[in-house]
C-alpha positions as CSV (number, residue, x, y, z in Angstrom):
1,X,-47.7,-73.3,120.8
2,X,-49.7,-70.4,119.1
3,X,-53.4,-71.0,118.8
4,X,-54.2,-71.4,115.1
5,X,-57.1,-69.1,114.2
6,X,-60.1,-70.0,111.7
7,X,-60.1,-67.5,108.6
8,X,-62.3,-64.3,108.9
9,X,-62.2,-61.3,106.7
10,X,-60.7,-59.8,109.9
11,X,-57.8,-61.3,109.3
12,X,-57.1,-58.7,107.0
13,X,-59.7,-55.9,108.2
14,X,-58.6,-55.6,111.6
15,X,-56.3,-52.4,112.3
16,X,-53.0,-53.8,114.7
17,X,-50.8,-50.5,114.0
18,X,-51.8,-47.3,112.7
19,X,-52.0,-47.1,108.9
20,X,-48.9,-46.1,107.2
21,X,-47.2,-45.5,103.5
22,X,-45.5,-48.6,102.1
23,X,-43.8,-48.6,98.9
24,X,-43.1,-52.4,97.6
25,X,-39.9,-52.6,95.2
26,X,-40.8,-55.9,92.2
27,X,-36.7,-55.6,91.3
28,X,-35.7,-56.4,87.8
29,X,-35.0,-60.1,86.8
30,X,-32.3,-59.1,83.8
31,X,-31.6,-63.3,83.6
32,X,-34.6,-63.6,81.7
33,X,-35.2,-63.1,78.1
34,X,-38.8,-61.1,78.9
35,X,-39.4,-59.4,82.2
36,X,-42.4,-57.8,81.2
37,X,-44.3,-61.4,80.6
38,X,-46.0,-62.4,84.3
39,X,-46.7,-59.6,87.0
40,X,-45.2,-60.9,90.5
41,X,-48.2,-62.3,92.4
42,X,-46.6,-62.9,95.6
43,X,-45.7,-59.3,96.2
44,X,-49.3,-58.1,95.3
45,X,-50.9,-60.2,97.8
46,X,-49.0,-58.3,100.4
47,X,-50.1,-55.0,98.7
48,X,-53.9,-56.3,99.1
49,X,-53.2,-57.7,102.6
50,X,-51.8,-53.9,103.8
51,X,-54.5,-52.0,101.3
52,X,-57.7,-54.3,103.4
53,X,-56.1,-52.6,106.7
54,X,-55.9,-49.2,105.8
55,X,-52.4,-49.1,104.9
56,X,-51.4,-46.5,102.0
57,X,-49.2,-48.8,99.3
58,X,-47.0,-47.8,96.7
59,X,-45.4,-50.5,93.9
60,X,-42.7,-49.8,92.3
61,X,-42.2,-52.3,89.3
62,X,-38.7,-52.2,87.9
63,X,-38.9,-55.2,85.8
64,X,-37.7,-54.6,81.8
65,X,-35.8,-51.2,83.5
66,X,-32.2,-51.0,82.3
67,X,-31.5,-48.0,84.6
68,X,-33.8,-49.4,87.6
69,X,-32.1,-47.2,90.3
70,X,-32.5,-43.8,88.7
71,X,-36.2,-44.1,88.7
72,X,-35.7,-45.5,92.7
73,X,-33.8,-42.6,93.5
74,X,-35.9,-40.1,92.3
75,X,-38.8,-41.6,93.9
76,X,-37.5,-42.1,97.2
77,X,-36.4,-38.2,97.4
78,X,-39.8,-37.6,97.3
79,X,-41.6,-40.3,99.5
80,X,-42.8,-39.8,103.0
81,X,-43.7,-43.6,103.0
82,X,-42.4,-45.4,106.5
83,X,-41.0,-48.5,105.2
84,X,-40.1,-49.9,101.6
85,X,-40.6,-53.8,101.0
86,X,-38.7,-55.9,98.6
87,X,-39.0,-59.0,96.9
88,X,-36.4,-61.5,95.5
89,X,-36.1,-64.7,94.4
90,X,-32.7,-66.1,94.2
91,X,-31.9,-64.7,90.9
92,X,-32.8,-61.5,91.3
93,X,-30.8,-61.4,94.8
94,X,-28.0,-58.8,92.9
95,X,-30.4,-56.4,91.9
96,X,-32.6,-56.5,95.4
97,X,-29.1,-55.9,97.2
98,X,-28.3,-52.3,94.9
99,X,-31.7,-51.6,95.2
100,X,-31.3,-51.6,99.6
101,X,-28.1,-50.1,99.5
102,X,-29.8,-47.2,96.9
103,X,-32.4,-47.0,99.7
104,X,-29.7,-47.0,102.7
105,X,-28.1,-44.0,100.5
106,X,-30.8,-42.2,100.1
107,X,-33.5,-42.7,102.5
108,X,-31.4,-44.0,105.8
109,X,-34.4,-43.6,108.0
110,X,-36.6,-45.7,105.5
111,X,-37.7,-49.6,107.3
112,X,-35.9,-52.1,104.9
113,X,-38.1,-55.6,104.5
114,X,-36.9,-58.2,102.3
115,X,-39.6,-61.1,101.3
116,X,-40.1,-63.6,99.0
117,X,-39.0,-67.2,97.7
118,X,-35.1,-66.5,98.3
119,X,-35.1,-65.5,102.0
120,X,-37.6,-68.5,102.5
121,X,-34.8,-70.5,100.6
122,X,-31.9,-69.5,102.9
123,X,-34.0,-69.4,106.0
124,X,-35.2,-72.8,105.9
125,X,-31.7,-74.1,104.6
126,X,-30.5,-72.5,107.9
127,X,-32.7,-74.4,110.0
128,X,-32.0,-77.8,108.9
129,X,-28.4,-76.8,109.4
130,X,-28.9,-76.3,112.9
131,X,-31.0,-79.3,113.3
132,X,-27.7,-81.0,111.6
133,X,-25.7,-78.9,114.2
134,X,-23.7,-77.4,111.7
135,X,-22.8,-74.2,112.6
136,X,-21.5,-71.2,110.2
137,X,-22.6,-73.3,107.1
138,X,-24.0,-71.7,104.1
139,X,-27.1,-71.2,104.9
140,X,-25.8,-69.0,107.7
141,X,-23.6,-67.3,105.5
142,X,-26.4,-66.4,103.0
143,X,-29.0,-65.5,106.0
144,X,-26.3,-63.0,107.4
145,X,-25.9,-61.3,104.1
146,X,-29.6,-60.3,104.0
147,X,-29.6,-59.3,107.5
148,X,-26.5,-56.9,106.9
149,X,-28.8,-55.3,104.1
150,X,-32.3,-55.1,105.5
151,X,-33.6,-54.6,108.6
152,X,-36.5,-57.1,109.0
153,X,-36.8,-60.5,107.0
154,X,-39.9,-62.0,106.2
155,X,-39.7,-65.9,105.4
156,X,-43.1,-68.2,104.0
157,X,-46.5,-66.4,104.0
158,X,-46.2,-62.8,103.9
159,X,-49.8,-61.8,103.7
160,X,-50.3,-61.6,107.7
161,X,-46.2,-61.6,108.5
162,X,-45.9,-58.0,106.8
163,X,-48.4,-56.3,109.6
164,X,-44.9,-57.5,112.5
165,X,-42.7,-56.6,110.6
166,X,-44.4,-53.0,110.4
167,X,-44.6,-52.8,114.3
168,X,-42.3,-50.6,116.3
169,X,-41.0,-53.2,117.8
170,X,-41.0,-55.3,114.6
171,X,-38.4,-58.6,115.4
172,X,-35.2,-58.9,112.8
173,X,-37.1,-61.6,111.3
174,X,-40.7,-62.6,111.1
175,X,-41.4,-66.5,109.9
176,X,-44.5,-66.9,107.9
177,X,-42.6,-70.1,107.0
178,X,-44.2,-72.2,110.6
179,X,-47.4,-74.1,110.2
180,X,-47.7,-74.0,113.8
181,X,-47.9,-69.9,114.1
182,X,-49.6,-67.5,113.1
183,X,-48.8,-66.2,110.0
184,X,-49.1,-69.4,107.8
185,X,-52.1,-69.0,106.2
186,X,-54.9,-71.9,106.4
187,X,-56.8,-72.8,103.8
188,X,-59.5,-71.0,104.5
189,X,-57.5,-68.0,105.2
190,X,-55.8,-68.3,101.8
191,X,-59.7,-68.9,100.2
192,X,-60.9,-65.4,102.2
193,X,-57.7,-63.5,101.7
194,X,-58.1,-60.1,99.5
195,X,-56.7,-60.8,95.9
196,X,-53.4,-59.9,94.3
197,X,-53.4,-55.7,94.3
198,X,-53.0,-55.5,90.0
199,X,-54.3,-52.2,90.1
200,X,-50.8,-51.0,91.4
201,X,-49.0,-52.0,88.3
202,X,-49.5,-51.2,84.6
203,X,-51.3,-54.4,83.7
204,X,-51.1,-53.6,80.0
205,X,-47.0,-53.3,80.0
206,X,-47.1,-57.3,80.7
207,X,-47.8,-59.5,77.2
208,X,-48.9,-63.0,77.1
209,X,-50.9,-64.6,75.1
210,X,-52.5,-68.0,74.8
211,X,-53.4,-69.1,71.0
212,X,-53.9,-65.5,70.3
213,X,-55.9,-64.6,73.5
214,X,-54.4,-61.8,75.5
215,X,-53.2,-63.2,79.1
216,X,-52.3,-63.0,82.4
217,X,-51.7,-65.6,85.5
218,X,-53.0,-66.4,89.1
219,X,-52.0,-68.7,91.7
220,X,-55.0,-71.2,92.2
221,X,-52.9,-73.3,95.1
222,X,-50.1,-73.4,97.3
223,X,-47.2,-75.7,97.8
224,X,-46.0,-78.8,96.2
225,X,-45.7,-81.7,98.4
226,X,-42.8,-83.4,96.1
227,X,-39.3,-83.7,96.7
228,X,-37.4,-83.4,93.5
229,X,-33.7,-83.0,94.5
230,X,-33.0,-80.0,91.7
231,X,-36.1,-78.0,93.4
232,X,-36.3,-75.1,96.2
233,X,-38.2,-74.9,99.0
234,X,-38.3,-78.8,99.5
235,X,-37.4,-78.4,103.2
236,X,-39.9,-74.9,102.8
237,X,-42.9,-75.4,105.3
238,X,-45.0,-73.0,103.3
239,X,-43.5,-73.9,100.0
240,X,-44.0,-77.6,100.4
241,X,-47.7,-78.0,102.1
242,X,-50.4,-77.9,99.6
243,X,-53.2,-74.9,100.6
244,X,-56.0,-74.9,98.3
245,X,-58.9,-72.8,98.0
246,X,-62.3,-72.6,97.0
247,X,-63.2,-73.8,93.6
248,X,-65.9,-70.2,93.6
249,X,-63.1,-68.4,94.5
250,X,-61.0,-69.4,91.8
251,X,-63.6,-69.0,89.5
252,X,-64.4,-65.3,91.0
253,X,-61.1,-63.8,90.5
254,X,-61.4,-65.1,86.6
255,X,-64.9,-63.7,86.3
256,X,-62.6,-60.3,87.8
257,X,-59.8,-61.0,85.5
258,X,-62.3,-60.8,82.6
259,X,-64.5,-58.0,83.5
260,X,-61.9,-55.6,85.0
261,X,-58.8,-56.1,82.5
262,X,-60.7,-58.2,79.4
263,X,-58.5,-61.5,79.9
264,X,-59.6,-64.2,77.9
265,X,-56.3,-66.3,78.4
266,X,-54.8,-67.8,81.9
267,X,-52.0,-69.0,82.7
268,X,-52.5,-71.3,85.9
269,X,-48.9,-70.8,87.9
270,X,-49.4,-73.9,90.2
271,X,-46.7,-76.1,91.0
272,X,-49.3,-79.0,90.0
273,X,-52.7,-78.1,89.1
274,X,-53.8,-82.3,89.3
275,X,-52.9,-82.5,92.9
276,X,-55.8,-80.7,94.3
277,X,-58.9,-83.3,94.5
278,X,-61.3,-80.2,93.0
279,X,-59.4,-80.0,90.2
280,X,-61.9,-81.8,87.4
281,X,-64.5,-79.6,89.4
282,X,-62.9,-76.3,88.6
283,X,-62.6,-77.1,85.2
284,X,-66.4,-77.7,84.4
285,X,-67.3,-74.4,86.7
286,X,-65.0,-72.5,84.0
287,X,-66.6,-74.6,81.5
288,X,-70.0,-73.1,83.1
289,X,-68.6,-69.2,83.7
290,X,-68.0,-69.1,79.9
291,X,-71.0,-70.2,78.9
292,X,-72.5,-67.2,81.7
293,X,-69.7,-64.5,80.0
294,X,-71.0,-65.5,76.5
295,X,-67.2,-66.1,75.5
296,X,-64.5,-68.4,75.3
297,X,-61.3,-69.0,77.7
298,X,-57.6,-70.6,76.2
299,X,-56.0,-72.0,79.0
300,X,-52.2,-73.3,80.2
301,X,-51.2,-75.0,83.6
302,X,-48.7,-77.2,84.9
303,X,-49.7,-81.2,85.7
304,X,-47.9,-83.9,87.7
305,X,-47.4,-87.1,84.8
306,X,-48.0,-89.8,87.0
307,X,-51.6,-88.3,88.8
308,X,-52.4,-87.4,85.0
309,X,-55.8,-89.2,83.7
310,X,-57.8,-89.2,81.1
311,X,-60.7,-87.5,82.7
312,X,-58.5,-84.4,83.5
313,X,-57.5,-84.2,80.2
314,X,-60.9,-83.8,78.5
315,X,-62.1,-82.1,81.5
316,X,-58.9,-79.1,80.9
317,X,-59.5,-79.4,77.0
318,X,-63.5,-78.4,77.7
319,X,-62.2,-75.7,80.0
320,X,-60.2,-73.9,77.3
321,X,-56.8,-75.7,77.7
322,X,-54.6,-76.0,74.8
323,X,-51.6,-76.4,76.0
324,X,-50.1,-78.4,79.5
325,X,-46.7,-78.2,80.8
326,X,-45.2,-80.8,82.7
327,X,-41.8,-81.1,84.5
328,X,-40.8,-84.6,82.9
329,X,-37.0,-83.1,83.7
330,X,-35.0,-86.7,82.2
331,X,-35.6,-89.2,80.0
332,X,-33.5,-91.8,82.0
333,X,-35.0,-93.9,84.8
334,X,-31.6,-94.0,86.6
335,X,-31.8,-90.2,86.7
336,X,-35.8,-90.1,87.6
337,X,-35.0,-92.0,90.8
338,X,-31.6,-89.0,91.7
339,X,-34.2,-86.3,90.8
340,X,-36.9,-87.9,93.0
341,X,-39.2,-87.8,90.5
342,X,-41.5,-90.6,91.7
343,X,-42.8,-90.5,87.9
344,X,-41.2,-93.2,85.9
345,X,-40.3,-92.7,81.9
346,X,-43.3,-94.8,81.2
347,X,-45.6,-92.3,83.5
348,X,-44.1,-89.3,81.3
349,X,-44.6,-91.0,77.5
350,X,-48.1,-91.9,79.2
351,X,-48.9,-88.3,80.1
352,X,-47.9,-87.1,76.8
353,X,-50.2,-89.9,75.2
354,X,-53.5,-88.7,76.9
355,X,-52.9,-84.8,76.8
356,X,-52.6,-85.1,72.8
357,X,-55.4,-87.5,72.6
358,X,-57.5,-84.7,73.9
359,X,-56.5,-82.0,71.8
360,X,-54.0,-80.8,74.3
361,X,-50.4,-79.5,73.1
362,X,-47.6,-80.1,75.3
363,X,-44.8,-78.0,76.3
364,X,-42.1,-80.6,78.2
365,X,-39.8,-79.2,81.0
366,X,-36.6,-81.2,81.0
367,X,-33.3,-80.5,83.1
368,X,-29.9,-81.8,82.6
369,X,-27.0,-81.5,85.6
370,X,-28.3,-84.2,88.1
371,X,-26.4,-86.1,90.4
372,X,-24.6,-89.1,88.0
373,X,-25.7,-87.4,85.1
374,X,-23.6,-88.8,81.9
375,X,-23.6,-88.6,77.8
376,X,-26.0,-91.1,77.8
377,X,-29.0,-89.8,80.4
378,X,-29.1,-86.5,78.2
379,X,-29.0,-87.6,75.3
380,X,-31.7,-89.7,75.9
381,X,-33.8,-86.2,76.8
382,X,-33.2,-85.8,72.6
383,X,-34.2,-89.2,71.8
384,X,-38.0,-89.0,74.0
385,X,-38.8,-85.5,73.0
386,X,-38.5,-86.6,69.4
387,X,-40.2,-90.2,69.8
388,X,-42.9,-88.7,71.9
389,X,-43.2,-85.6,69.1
390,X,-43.6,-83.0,72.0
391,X,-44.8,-79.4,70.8
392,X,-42.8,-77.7,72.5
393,X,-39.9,-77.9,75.3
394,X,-37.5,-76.1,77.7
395,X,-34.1,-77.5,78.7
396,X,-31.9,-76.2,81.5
397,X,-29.2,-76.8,83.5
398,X,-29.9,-76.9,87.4
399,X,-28.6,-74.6,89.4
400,X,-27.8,-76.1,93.5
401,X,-30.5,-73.1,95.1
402,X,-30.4,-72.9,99.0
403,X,-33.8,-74.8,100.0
404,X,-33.2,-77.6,96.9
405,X,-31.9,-80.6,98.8
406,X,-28.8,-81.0,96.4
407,X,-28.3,-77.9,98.2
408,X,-29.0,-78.5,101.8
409,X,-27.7,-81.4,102.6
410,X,-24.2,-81.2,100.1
411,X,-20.9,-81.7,102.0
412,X,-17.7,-80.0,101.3
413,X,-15.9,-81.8,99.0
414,X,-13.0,-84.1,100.3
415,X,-10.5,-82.6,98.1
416,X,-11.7,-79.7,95.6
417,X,-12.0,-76.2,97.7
418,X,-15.4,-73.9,96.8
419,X,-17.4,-77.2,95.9
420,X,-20.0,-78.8,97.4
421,X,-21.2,-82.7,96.8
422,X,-24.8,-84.4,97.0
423,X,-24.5,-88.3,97.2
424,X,-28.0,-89.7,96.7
425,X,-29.0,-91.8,99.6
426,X,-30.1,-95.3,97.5
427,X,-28.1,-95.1,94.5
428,X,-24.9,-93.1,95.9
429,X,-24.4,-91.3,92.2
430,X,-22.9,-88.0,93.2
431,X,-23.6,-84.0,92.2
432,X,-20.6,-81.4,92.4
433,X,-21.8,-78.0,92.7
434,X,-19.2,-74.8,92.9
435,X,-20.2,-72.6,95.5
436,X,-21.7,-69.6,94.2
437,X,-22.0,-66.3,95.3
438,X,-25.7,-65.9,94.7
439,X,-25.0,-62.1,95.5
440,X,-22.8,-61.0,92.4
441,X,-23.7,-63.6,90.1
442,X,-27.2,-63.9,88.6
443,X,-26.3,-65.9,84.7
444,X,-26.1,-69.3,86.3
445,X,-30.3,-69.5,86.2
446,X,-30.7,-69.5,82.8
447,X,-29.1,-67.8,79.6
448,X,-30.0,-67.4,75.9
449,X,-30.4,-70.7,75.0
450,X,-28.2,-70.6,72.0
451,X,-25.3,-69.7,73.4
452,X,-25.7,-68.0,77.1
453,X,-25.8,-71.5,79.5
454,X,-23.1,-71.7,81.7
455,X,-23.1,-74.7,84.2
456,X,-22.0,-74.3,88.0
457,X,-22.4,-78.1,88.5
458,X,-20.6,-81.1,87.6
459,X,-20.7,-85.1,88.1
460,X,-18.4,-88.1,88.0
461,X,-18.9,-88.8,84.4
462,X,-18.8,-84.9,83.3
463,X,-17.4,-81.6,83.7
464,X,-19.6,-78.2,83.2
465,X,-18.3,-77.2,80.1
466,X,-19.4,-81.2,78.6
467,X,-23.1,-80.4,80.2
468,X,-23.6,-77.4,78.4
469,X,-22.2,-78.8,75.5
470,X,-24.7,-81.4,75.8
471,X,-27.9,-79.4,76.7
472,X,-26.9,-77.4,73.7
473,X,-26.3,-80.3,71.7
474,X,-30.3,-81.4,72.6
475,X,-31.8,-77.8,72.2
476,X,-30.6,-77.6,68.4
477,X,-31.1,-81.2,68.3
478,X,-34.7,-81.3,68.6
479,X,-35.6,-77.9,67.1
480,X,-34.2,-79.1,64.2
481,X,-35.9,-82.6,64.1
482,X,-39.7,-81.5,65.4
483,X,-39.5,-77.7,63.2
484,X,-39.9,-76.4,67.1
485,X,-38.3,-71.9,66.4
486,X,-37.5,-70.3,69.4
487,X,-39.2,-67.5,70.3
488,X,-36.9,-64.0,70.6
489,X,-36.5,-62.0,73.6
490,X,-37.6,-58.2,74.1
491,X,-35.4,-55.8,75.3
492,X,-34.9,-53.8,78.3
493,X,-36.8,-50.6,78.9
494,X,-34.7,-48.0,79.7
495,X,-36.8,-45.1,82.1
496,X,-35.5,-41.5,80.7
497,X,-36.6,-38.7,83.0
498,X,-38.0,-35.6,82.4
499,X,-38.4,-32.4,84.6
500,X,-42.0,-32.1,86.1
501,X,-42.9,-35.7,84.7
502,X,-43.7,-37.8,87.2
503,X,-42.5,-41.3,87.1
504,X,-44.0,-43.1,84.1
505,X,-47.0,-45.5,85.1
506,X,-45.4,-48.7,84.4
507,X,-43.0,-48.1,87.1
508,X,-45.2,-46.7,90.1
509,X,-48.6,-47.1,91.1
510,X,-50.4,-46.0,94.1
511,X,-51.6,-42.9,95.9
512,X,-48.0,-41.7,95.5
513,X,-48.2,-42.0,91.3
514,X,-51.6,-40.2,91.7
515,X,-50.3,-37.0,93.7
516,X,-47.9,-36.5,91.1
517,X,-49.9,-36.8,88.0
């Protein structure tokens, strides 16, 4: 068993292999209706990590491209770097895949490293089918396909996993996904680690705003230690364990936020901001920081309804909080107990109760497509959102990712061929999922709302074509009924080139972006 080390600012200091070019590759995610909305965090905390040990990085951000590869390919004619890293999460799987065969093209003597929330997915899918002692399953199907594309895989934490999978000698795949190594970062190490590298993307492409006040997001914690049935990484080591970090570090990289870019508006991207115990603390020490800066924050985060109190509430409201979301997901208890919810409808209407009592709006995050899902349990997500007035709300149909449980532990089904069943284990309602080839098809995460849903999932009680039809019916539904608009979409980008203009600065940043200028 490796030793597990306290948290130094050598961690990240300390040269293991001499310092090399990098270029990291954020791929397009053309499933959702704004790309250019939130940076990627995850993949700029690797850029920090390699930038603290000397390491010469390059980020290529192709989200809101329409042409992404043309830019890719004229960049990597060009680059002298040593390896190129790529992210993915599950939807943006088809893209990362063009984007290493572009590279394998081009560049065949390029290292190919694939990170981030989808390889974490599939790799910790794959071990709980061997602990099953299933073998050739579909987690081992959708490993091999990213091992046939990239040379080195990085699952969990990639902050201290990126500096093996640099080496020489660097192993097919490198798991930042085991508490017990070394590469799953601590809570201290996590508190000391270098922050997200924004300087290597155009900050001011991204557009958010929170009640008028320009934003942008960080990650305050890691993990949630829940196990809703519908959500990935619940079998995820580094995607399930909570790692927090120090309230003054939080606070810090705001004070930065402020000072370097002129942020006034946040968007907290924790699973659950009211899980961590320092939560009321961090909001009176942004309460304080204001009051230091002279100015005033607006705030949004995620909460868990049944940990949500009264004190919280205030204590986000004095912080600069106007909004909260909350994943409520269903209106039916029946459903709540599939989902694994552990909050009960009277937990949600509760929540709702105490976040408008203190001035907060709430945006409410409801799913249909669960395991014994029927007529009845989704159109009772129409009935609440109305009775509880919410301000605003998101409804999707699931999708069955590798790392959800409906995923990981679904058996072929006894007589339908490409589909895979869930059977919860106390109520024995059932979830029918088609197999899908996460590869080639990216629409089944989430379409335009008014007409773009399709549903790879179906139950007992109804087919996909009658869950759409319902989650459409509730969209329109309680639009109509609360005056709630929909806000439109921005279209692509499309990258023209010029000769002897160097790639444009939303797409790369780095050492490489300032040789050419």
């Amino acid at each position: 068993m490796a030793k597990k080390r306290l948290a130094t600012v050598s961690d990240w200091s300390t040269q293991t292999v001499a310092p090399r070019s990098v270029c990291l590759v954020i791929p397009p995610s053309a499933f959702l209706l704004d790309e250019r909305v939130f940076v990627s965090l995850g993949i700029l905390k690797v850029a920090s990590s390699l930038e603290a040990r000397g390491h010469e990085v390059n980020v290529l951000d192709l989200s809101g491209i329409e042409n992404y590869l043309d830019p890719l390919r004229e960049y990597l004619q060009t680059s002298t770097d040593f390896a190129v890293g790529v992210t993915t999460t599950t939807p943006q799987l088809p893209a990362a895949l063009e984007v290493a065969q572009v590279i394998r093209e081009v560049r065949p003597d390029l290292r190919r490293i694939l990170g981030g929330p989808h390889v974490t997915l599939c790799t910790s899918a794959l071990k709980l089918e061997r602990k099953r002692g299933v073998e050739g399953g579909r987690a081992a199907r959708a490993v091999a396909q990213l091992e046939d594309a990239f040379d080195v895989l990085v699952s969990g934490d990639g902050e201290l996993a990126v500096f093996q999978a640099l080496e020489d000698d660097a192993p097919t795949h490198v798991d930042g996904d085991d508490p017990k190594g070394d590469y799953f970062l601590s809570d201290e190490q996590f508190t000391h680690s270098p922050l997200p590298a924004r300087h290597l993307v155009e900050m001011s492409s991204y557009h958010y705003e929170i009640a008028g006040h320009e934003a942008t997001s960080l990650i305050a914690q890691l993990g949630c230690p829940f196990g809703c049935g519908f959500c990935g990484g619940r079998n995820s080591k580094s995607l399930r364990k909570i790692r927090t970090r120090s309230v003054s570090s939080i606070v810090s990289e705001l004070e930065h936020l402020h000072r370097e870019y002129g942020y006034t508006g946040f968007m907290f991207y924790d699973d659950e901001l009211n899980v961590s115990k320092t939560m009321v603390q961090l909001m009176n020490e942004i309460s304080d920081l204001q009051q230091r800066l002279g100015t005033e924050f607006r705030l949004r985060g995620f909460v868990k309804s049944e940990l949500f109190t009264q004190e919280q509430a205030e204590a986000m409201y004095r912080a600069g909080f106007r909004w909260l979301l909350c994943g409520y997901e269903s209106a039916d208890p029946r459903m709540l107990i599939n989902i694994g919810k552990r909050a009960t409808l009277e937990d949600n209407t509760r929540c709702v109760g105490l976040a408008k009592d203190a001035g907060l709006k709430v945006k409410a995050l409801m799913s249909c497509g669960h395991p014994g899902e029927n007529e009845a349990s989704i159109r009772a997500i129409a009935e609440w959102l109305i009775k509880v007035q919410v301000d605003e709300f998101d409804c999707t149909v699931i999708t069955t990712y590798p790392g959800t449980p409906y995923y990981d532990v679904a058996v072929p089904h006894e007589t339908l061929e490409g589909v895979y069943t869930y059977t919860h284990p106390k109520t024995g309602d059932r979830l029918h999922a088609y197999d899908v080839d996460y590869s080639s098809t990216p629409d089944y995460y989430k379409g335009d709302p008014e007409d773009g849903y399709k549903s790879y999932v179906f139950t007992d009680h109804l087919s996909s074509e009658e869950i759409v039809s319902l989650r459409n019916w509730v969209e329109k539904t309680v639009r109509d009924e609360l005056n709630i608009p929909f806000n439109p979409s921005r279209p692509a980008m499309r990258y023209e080139h010029s000769m002897g203009q160097g790639l444009p600065g939303t797409i790369l940043r780095g050492a490489a972006a300032r040789r050419r200028s």
